[in-house]
Every structure is written in C-alpha cells, then in structure tokens.
C-alpha positions as CSV (number, residue, x, y, z in Angstrom):
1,X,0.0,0.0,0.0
2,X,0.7,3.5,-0.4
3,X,2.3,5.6,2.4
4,X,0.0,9.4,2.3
5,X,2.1,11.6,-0.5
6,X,3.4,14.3,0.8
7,X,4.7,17.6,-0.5
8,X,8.8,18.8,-0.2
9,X,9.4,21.8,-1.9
10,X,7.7,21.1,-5.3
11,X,8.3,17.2,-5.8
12,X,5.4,15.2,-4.5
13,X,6.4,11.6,-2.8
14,X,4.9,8.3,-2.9
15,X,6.1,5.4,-1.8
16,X,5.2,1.8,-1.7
17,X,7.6,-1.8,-1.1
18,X,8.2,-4.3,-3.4
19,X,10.5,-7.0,-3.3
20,X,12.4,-6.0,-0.2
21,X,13.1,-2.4,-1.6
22,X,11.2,0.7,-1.5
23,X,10.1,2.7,-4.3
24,X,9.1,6.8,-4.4
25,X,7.0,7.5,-7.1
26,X,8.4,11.7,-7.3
27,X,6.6,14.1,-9.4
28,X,7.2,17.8,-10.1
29,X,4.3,20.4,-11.8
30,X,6.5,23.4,-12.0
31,X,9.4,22.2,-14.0
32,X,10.7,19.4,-16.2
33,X,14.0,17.9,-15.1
34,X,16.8,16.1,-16.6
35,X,17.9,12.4,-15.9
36,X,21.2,13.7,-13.9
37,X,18.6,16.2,-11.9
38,X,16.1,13.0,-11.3
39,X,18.7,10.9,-9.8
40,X,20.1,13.5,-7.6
41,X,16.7,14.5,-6.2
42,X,16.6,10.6,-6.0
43,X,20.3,10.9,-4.1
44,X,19.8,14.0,-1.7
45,X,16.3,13.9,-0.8
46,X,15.6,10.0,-0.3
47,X,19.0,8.6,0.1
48,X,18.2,6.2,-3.0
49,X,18.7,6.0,-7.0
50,X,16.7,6.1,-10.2
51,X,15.1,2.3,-10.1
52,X,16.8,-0.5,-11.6
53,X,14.9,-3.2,-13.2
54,X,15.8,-6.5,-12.8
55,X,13.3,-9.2,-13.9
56,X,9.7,-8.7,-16.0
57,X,7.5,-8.7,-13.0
58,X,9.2,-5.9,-11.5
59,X,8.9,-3.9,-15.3
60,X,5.1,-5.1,-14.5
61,X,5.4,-3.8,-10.9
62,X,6.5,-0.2,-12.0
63,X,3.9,-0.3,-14.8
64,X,0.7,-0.4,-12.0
65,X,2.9,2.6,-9.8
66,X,3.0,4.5,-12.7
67,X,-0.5,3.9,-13.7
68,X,-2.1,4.0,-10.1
69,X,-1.2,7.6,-10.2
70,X,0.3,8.8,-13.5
71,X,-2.0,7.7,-16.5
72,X,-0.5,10.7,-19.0
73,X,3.1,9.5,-18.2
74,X,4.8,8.5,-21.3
75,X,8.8,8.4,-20.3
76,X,10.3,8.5,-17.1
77,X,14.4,8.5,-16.2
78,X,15.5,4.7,-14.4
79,X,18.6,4.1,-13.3
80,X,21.0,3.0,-16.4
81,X,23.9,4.5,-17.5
82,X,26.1,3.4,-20.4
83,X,29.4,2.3,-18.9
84,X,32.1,4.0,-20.9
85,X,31.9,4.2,-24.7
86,X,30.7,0.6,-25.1
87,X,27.3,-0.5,-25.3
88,X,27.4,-1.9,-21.9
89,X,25.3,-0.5,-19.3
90,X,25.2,-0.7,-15.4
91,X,23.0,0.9,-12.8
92,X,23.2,4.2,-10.9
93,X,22.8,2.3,-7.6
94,X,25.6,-0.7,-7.9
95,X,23.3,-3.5,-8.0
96,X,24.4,-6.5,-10.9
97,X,22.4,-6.3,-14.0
98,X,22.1,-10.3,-13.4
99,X,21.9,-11.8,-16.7
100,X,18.3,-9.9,-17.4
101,X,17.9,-9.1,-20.8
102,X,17.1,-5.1,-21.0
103,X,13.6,-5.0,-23.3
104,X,14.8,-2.6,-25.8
105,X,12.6,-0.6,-27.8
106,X,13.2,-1.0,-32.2
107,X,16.7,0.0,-33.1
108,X,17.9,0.8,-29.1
109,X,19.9,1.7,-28.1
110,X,21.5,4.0,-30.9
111,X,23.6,6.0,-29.2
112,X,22.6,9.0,-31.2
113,X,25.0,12.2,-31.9
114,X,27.1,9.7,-29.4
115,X,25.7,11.1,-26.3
116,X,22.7,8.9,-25.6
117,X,24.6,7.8,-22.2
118,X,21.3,7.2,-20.0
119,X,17.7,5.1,-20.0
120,X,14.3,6.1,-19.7
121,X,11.6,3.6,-19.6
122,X,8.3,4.0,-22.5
123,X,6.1,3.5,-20.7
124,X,3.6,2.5,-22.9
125,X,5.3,-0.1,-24.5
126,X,7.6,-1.2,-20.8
127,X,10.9,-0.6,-23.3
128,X,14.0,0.8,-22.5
129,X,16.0,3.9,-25.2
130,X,19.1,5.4,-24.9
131,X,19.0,9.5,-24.1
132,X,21.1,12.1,-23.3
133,X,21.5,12.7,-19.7
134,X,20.9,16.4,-19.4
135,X,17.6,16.4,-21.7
136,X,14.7,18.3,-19.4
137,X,11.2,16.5,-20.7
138,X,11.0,14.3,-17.1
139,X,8.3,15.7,-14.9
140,X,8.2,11.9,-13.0
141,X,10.3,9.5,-12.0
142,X,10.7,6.1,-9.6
143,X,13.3,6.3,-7.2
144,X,14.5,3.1,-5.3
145,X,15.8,2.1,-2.1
C-alpha cells in the first residue's frame, strides 16, 4: 500500500515496497528535469537512486505505480547508465544487471550524436531507449531504495 504523499518543496512523494526495496514514485508540476537532476533528487532527498529493473514482474510492478497515479506518463528516467563508450550499461545504484535481458525498444539503443549515455523507460510499451543525460522533458520519476 501507499504511504500518504506528501509535498517537499515542489516534488510530491509516494512510496510503496516491493520485493524487499522501497520505491518513491516523485513528481514535479512546475518544472521538467533532466535524468542527472532526477537521480540526484533521487540521491539528496531520499538517500536512493533512479530504479533498476531487474526481472519482467518488476517492469510489471513499476507499470501499475505509474498507472495508479500517473495515466498521462509517457517516459520516465530509471537508473542505467552506459558504462564508458561501449554498449554496456550498469545501474546508478551498484546493483548487478544479473543476466536480465534489457527489453529494448526497435533499433535501441542507438547511441545517437554519441551522447545517448542514460535510459528512460516507454512507458507505454515497458521498453527501455538510450538519451542524453541532461535532456529536461522528465516531470516523474521512480526512485529506489
């Protein structure tokens, strides 16, 4: 179950367990914030990280969050980060990837203009893409504890 959300300085917290973590569902009305702004509200405000995903029922699990509370929610920021220049890609919290196979959307990631270094989750088809880190079009995101 949900804890009540409550209201800290513009973002808007919910939070609710699964598998032995916690999850904040965060979302902002006055702004749009980038993937590196996400994880460090995710960082200094709830001592946690964008999610990571690690199986299909947790991809399931983040898909009823987000559509408990946020039915116009197309893209939100999770945890990935493209380790180096190689197509490998690890999560902002530490945890192993696990031999989990990311669900890519069509032609991801392309590493477009060669910057695409993070991963934000379509939400309507549960698929991961490649994108910039500093982009603004996030106005929700999932951290995880």
């Amino acid at each position: 179950p949900y804890l009540n959300p409550y209201d800290d300085g513009g973002e808007i917290f919910r939070c609710t367990q699964y598998g032995g973590s916690i999850y904040h569902l965060v979302t902002v009305s006055d702004r749009m914030v980038s993937w590196q702004e996400a994880e460090r509200v995710c960082i200094t405000r709830l001592q946690a990280h964008l999610t990571s995903v690690h199986s299909n029922n947790e991809l399931k699990f983040l898909k009823n969050v987000l559509g408990d509370h946020c039915k116009d929610v197309r893209v939100i920021p999770i945890g990935g980060k493209r380790v180096g220049d190689s197509n490998g890609w690890e999560w902002s919290d530490g945890s192993c990837n696990s031999g989990w196979k990311f669900p890519w959307a069509k032609n991801e990631p392309s590493n477009s203009h060669k910057n695409e270094t993070r991963i934000e989750l379509l939400v309507d088809k549960m698929k991961f893409n490649d994108i910039n880190n500093k982009t603004k079009f996030f106005s929700t995101w999932i951290c995880k504890q």
